[in-house]
C-alpha positions as CSV (number, residue, x, y, z in Angstrom):
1,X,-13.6,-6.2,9.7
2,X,-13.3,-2.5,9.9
3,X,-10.2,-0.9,8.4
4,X,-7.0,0.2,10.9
5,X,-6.3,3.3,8.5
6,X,-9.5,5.4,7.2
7,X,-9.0,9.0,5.4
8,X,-12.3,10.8,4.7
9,X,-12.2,13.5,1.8
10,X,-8.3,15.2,3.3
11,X,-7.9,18.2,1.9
12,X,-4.6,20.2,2.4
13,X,-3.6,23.3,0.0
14,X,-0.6,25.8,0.5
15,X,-1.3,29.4,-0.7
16,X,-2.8,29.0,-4.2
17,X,-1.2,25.6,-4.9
18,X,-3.6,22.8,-4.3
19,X,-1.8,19.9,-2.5
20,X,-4.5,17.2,-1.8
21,X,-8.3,17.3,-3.2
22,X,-10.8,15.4,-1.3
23,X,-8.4,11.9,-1.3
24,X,-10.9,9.1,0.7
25,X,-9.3,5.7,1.3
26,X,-9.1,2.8,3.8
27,X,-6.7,-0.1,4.9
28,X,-7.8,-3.4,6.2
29,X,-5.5,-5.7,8.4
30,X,-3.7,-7.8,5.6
31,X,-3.5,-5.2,2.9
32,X,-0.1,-3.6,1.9
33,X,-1.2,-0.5,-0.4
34,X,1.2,0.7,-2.9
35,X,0.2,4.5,-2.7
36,X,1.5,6.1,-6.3
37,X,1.6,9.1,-8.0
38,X,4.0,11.4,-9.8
39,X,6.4,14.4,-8.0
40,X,4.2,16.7,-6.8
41,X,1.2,14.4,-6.6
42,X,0.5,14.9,-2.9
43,X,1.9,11.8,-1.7
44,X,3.9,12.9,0.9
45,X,1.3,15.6,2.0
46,X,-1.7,12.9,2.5
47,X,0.4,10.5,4.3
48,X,1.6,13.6,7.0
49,X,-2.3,14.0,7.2
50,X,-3.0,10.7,7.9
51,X,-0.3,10.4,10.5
52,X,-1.7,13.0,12.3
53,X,1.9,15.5,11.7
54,X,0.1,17.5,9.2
55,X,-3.3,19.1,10.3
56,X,-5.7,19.0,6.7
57,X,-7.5,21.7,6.0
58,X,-10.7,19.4,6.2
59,X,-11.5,15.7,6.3
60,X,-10.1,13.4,8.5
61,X,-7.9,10.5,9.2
62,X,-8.1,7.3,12.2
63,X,-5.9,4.7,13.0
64,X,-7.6,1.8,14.5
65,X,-10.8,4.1,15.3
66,X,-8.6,6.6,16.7
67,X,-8.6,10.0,14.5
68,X,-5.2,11.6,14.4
69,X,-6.2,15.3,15.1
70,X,-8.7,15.0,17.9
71,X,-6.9,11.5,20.0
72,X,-3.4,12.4,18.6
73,X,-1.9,9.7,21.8
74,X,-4.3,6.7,20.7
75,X,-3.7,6.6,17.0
76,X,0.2,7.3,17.2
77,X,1.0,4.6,19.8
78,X,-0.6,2.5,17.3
79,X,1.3,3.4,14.4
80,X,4.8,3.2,12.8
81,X,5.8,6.3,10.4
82,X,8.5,6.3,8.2
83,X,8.6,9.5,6.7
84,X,10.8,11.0,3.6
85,X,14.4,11.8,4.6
86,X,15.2,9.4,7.3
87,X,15.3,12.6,10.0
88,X,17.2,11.0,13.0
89,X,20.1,12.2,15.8
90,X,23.0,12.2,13.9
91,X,25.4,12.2,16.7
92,X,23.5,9.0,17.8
93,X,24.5,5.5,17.4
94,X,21.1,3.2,16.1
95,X,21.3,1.8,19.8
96,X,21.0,5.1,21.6
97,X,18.7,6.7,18.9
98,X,16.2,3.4,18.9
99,X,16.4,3.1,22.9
100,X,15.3,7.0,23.3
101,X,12.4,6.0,20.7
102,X,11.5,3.5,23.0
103,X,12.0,5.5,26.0
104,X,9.5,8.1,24.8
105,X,7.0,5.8,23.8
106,X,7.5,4.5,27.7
107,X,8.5,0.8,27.6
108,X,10.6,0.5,30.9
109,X,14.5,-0.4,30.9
110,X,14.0,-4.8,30.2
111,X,11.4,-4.2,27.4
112,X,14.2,-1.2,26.0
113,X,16.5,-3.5,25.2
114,X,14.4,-6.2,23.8
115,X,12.5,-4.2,21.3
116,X,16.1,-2.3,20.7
117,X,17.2,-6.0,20.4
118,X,14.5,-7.0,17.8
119,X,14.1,-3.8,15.9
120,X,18.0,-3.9,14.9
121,X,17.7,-7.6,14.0
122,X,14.9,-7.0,12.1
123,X,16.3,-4.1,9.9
124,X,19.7,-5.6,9.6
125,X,21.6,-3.0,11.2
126,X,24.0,-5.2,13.6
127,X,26.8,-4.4,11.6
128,X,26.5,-0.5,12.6
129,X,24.6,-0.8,15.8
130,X,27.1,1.2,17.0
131,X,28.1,3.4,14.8
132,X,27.4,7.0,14.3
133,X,24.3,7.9,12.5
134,X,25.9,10.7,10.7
135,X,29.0,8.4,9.3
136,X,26.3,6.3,7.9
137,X,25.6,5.6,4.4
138,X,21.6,6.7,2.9
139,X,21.1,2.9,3.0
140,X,21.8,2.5,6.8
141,X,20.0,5.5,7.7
142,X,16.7,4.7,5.6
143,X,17.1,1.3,7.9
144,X,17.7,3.1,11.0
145,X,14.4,4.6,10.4
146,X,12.3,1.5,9.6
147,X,13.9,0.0,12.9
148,X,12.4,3.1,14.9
149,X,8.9,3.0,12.5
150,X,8.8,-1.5,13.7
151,X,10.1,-0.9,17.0
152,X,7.0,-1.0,18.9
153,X,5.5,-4.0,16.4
154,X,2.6,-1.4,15.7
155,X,-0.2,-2.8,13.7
156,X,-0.4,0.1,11.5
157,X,2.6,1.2,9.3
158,X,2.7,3.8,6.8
159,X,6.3,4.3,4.6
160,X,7.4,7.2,2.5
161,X,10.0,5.4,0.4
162,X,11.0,2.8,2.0
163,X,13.9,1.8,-0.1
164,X,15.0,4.6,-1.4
165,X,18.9,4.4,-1.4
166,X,19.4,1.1,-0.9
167,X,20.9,-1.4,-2.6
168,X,19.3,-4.7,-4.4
169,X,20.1,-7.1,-1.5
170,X,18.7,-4.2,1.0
171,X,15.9,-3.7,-1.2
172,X,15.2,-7.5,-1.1
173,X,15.4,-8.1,2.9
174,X,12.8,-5.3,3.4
175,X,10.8,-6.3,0.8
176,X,10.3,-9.9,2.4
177,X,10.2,-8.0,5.9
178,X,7.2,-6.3,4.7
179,X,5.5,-9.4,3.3
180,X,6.7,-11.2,6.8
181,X,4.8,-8.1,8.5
182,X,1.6,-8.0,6.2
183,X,-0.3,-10.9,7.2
184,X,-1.1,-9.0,10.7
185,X,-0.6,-5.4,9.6
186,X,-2.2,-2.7,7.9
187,X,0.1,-1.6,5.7
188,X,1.0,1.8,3.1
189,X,4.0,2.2,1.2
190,X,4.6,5.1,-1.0
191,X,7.1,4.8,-3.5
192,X,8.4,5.4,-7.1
193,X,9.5,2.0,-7.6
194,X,7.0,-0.2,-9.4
195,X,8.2,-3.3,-9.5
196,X,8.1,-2.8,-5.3
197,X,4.2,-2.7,-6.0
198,X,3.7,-5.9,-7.8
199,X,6.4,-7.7,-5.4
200,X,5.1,-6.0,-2.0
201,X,1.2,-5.0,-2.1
202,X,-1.9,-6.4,-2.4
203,X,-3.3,-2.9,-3.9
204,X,-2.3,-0.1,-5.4
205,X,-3.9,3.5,-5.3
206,X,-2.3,6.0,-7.6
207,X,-3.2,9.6,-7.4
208,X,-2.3,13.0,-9.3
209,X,-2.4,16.3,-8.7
210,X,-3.8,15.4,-5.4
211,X,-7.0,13.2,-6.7
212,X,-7.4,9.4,-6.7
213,X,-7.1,8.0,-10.6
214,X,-6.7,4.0,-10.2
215,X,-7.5,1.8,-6.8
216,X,-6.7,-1.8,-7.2
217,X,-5.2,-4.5,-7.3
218,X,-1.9,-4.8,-9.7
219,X,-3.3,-6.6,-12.1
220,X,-6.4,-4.7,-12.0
221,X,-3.9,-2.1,-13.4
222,X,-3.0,-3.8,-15.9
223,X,-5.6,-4.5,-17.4
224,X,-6.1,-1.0,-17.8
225,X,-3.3,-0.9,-20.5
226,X,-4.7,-1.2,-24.0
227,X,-1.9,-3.9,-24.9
228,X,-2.4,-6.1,-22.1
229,X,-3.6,-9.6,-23.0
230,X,-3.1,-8.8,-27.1
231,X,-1.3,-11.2,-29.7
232,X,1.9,-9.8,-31.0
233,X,3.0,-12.1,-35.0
234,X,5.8,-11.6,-36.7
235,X,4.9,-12.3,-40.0
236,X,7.0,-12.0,-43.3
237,X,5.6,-8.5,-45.1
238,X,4.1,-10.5,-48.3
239,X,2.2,-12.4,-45.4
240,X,1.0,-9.4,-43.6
241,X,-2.1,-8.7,-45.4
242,X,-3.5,-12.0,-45.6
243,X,-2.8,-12.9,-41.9
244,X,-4.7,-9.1,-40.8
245,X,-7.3,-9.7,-43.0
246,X,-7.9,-13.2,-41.4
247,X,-7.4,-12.2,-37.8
248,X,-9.8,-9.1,-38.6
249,X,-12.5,-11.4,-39.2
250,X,-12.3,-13.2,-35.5
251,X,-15.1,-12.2,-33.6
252,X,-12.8,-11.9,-30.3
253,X,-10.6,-9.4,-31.7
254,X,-11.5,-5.8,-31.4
255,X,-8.6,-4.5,-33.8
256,X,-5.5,-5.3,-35.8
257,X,-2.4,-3.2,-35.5
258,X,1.2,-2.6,-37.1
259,X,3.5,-2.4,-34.5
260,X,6.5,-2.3,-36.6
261,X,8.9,-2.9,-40.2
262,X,11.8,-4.6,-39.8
263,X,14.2,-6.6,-42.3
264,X,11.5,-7.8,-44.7
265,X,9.0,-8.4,-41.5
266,X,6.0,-6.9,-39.9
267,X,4.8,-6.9,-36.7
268,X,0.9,-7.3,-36.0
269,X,-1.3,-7.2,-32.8
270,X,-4.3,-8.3,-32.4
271,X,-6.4,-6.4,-29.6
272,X,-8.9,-8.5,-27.9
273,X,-11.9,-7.2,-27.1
274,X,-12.3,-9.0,-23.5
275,X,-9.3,-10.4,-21.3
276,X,-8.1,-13.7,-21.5
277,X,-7.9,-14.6,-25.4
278,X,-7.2,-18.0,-25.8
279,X,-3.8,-18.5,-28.0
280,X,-5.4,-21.5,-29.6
281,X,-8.0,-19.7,-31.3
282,X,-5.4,-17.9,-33.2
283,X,-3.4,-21.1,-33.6
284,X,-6.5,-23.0,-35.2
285,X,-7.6,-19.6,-37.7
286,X,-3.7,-19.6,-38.9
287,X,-3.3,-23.6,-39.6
288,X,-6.9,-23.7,-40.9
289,X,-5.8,-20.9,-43.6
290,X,-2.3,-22.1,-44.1
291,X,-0.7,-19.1,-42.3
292,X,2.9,-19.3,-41.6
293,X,4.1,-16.7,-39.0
294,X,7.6,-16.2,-38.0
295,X,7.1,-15.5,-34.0
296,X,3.7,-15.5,-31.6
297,X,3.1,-14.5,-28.2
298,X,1.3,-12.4,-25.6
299,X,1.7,-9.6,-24.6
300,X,2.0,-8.3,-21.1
301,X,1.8,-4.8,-20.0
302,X,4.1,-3.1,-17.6
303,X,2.5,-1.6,-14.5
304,X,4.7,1.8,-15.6
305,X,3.5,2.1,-19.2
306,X,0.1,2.0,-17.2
307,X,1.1,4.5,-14.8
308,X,2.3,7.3,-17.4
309,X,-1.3,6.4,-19.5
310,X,-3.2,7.3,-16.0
311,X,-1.2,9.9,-14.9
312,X,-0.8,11.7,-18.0
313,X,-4.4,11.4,-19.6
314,X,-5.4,12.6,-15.9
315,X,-3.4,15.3,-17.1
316,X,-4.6,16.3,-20.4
C-alpha cells in the first residue's frame, strides 16, 4: 500500500537559522503519527511544508501521489490542516465560517449543510453553533478549527496541536474522534502532550533541531530508556550488599544500581541486559539465598523521561 503522506529530504532555513534539515518520512492509511520535538524543533515549519502553505527550500512533499508544490488543487482537496492558532473569521458564527469552508471547496447548497451538519456534530460545537467566533473560549475555537480540517471527511489529516487549550473531557472526545478516524485515515498530530502519543498514535517520530532522532512505535521508545524493563528492591541497608552481590552474579543482569537511602533502606535496580526479564528469576535467586526484601517491582519508563534523554543527548 503506498503511503497518503510522503516528505523527501524538506529542507527550509530562514536567514542563518536552520529550520528543517533533510526530514524524510511517510504515512500509510491506518497510522496516526505522533510528530515530536522540542520549541523550535521545526515542527510547525515541516508540517506547513508538507501541506503545501510553505514552499521548502528543497525536497518535496505528496498527498495521496499528489505533491503539494507542483498539483497544489489535488493534494489540498485531499487533505484536512489544522494549523497552530486556530486562524478563523472572528465575526463568524461556526455555521457561517464552516459553510464558506465548504463553499470554497465547492460542495453545492444540500451537501453545505450536511457536511456543516456533520462537522459540528462531530467536533461538539452544537452548543455555540451560533455564536460568535470571537466570544469564544481557545477550547471552542481549537474545535471550530478541527470541524473545518474534518469537514470534507478528507483521508489525509495533519494537526498542529490539536488539543491545545482544551479541557480533559475536550481533550478525551477528540482523542476517541481521532481513533474513530484512524482506521481509514492517514493521520499526523503534532503535539507537546505525551500521554496524547501513547493514547492516540500508532507511531511516533520525534525530531530536533530540525533532524529526525527516534521513529517508532511508543513502546519502541521506551525501550530506549535505560530503566525500562529493570527491577527496583527495597531492601533493609544491612541487606543491601548481600542482595547486589547476589543479583550481580545473574547472568541476565547487565548492572546493579543504588537508586536511593532512605530511613534505614536502600533502593537497588537491577538493569537487564535484554527486555523482558522474567520477575521469577529474581524471585527464585532471593528465596534460594534467603533474601528478605522489603518491596519488588518493575519498572516502566515514561515516554517524557525518553524524550528529554533523545532530545537532549541530540543536543550535546
Amino acid at each position: 500500500m503506498a503511503p497518503l503522506i510522503e516528505a523527501r529530504d524538506l529542507r527550509k532555513t530562514f536567514g542563518a537559522i536552520t529550520a528543517v534539515d533533510g526530514i524524510s518520512l511517510s504515512v500509510r492509511k491506518g497510522e496516526v503519527l505522533g510528530f515530536l520535538g522540542p520549541n523550535g524543533a521545526g515542527k510547525s515549519t515541516t508540517m506547513k511544508m508538507i501541506t503545501g502553505f510553505l514552499d521548502p527550500d528543497s525536497g518535496s512533499a505528496t498527498i495521496c501521489g499528489a505533491d503539494v508544490n507542483q498539483q497544489p488543487k489535488q493534494a489540498k482537496a485531499k487533505l484536512g490542516y489544522l494549523p497552530e492558532g486556530a486562524p478563523a473569521y472572528g465575526d463568524m458564527t461556526p455555521a457561517a465560517f464552516l459553510s464558506f469552508i465548504a463553499e470554497i471547496r465547492g460542495y453545492t447548497a444540500r451537501d453545505i449543510k450536511a457536511r456543516v451538519s456533520a462537522a459540528v456534530s462531530r467536533a461538539g460545537l452544537g452548543a455555540v453553533v451560533d455564536q460568535r467566533i470571537e466570544t469564544l473560549s481557545k477550547g471552542f475555537k481549537r474545535r471550530v478549527g478541527l470541524a473545518q480540517a474534518i469537514l470534507h471527511d478528507p483521508p489525509v489529516l495533519i494537526m498542529d496541536e490539536p488539543t491545545d487549550g482544551l479541557d480533559p473531557n475536550q481533550k478525551h472526545h477528540v482523542r476517541e474522534l481521532i481513533r474513530e478516524m484512524a482506521p481509514h485515515k492517514a493521520i499526523i498530530v503534532s503535539t507537546h502532550i505525551l500521554e496524547e502519543v501513547e493514547a492516540v498514535c500508532t507511531r511516533a517520530v520525534i525530531i530536533n533541531r530540525g533532524r529526525i532522532v527516534a521513529d517508532g512505535t511508543a513502546e519502541d521508545l521506551l525501550r530506549r530508556a535505560r530503566n525500562h524493563g529493570a527491577v527496583a528492591i527495597r531492601v533493609v541497608e544491612a541487606e543491601a550488599a548481600r542482595v547486589a552481590k547476589a543479583l550481580s552474579a545473574m547472568s541476565e543482569i547487565a548492572g546493579i544500581e543504588t537508586m536511593e537511602k532512605a530511613d534505614g533502606h536502600i533502593r537497588l535496580r537491577a538493569l537487564p541486559k535484554t527486555a523482558g526479564m522474567p520477575m521469577k528469576l529474581i524471585g527464585d535467586l532471593l528465596r534460594r539465598e534467603s533474601l528478605s526484601v522489603e518491596e519488588i517491582y518493575i519498572e516502566h519508563a515514561r515516554l517524557d523521561d525518553v524524550f528529554r534523554e533523545i532530545t537532549m543527548s541530540a543536543q550535546a
